[in-house]
N, C-alpha and C positions, 0 to 999 in steps of 0.2 A: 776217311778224310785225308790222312799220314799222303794216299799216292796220288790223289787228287792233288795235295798243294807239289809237289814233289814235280809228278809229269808237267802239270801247268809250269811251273817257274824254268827247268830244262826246254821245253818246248818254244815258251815266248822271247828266252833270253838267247836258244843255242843259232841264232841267225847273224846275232851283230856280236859272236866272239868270233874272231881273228885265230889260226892257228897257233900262233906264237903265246897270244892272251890264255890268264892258265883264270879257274873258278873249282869253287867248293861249295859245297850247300851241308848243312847237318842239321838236322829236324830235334826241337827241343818242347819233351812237357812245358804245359804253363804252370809253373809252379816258380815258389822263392828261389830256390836252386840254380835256376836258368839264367842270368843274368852271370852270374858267376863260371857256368858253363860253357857260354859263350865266348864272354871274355879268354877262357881257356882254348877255347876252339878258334878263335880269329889271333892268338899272339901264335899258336902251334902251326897256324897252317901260312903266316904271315914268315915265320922262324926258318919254316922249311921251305920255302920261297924265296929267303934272303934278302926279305922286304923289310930292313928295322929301322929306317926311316921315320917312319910316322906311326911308329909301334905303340908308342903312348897313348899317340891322339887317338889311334883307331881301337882300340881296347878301353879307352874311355868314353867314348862314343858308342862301341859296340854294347856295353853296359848301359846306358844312359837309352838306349834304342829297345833291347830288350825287358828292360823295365817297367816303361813306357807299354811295352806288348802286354807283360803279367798282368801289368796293374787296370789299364785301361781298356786293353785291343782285343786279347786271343781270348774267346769265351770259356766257361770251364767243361774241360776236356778234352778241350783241342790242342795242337800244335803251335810252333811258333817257330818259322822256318826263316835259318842265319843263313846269307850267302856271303861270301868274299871275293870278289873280284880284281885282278891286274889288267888293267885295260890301258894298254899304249901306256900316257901318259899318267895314270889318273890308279889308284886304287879305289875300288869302293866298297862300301860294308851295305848290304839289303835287310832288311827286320820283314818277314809276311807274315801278316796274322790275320786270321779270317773275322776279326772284329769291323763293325759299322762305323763306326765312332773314328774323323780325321781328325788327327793331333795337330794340334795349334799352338805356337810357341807363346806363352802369357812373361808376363814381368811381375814375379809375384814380391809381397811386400817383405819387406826385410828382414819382418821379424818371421815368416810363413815359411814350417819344415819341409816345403816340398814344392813342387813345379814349377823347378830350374832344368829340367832333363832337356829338353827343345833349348835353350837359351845353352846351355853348355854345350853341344852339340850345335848349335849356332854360331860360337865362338871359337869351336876348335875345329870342326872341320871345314873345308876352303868353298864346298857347297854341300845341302841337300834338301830334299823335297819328299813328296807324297805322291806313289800313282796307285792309280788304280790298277785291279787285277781284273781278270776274268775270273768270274765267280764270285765270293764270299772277298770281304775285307780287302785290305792294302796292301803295299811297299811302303816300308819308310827308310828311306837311304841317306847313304851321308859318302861326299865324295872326298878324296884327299890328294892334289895336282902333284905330281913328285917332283917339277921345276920347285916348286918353294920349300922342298927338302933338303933338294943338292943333289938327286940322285939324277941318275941320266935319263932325260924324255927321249921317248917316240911317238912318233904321230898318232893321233889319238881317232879310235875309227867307235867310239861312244858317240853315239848319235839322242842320248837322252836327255830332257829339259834340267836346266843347272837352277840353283837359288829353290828356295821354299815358294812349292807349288802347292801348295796348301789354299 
């Protein structure tokens, strides 16, 4: 399954990156671990990029995405594949996870330990949505525009639906 999600996510994305536009992918068990792993892998690969702009949001998001995957999305024993993207203007963070199940942002009750992940990620990143894959389960992304950082834009050649397409 690991090269199944792997070739798929290279193949469908590598048409609408740009030479200049840089991307990472790193495949994570579904396990507790992962969320934290990731986090780890999107500030490292964000650091070495020299993207620390929106290093918060997207490491909290990134977590918030991933978690989401353990909890709900990647079945047990599968994968749960992180990408990060510099696209023109726009960084983005990708979640694949070969789960059924589209995540829907709820407004949970005040006193309720849990199902704020979509709502935080709602709040902090500038957009993000749900696609479908080819094959098993989703995309869940979260975009972050570098104009409302203060970093320098370039023309953005992301041709992907913005806002929760859920």
């Amino acid at each position: 399954m690991a090269s199944r999600l792997t070739s798929e996510v290279a193949n469908g994305l590598s048409d609408r990156l740009p030479g200049r536009d840089q991307h990472r992918t790193m495949l994570f068990p579904r396990r507790r671990t992962a969320p934290r792993a990731a986090r780890d892998f999107v500030v490292a690969t964000l650091t070495e990029w020299g993207e620390k702009s929106r290093l918060d949001d997207m490491r909290l998001c990134a977590s918030e995405l991933v978690t989401n995957a353990v909890i709900h999305g990647a079945p047990a024993g599968r994968l749960i594949l992180v990408r990060v993207d510099s696209l023109g203007d726009q960084l983005r963070i990708e979640v694949h996870d070969s789960g059924d199940d589209t995540p829907t942002q709820r407004t949970p009750e005040e006193s309720a330990v849990n199902g704020r992940g979509l709502l935080i990620v709602s709040a902090t990143a500038d957009s993000w949505g749900v696609q479908e894959r080819t094959g098993p389960g989703k995309c869940v992304w979260a975009a972050f525009d570098r104009d409302k950082s203060g970093a320098a834009a370039t023309p953005s050649r992301d041709t992907e639906p913005q806002g929760d397409t859920s």
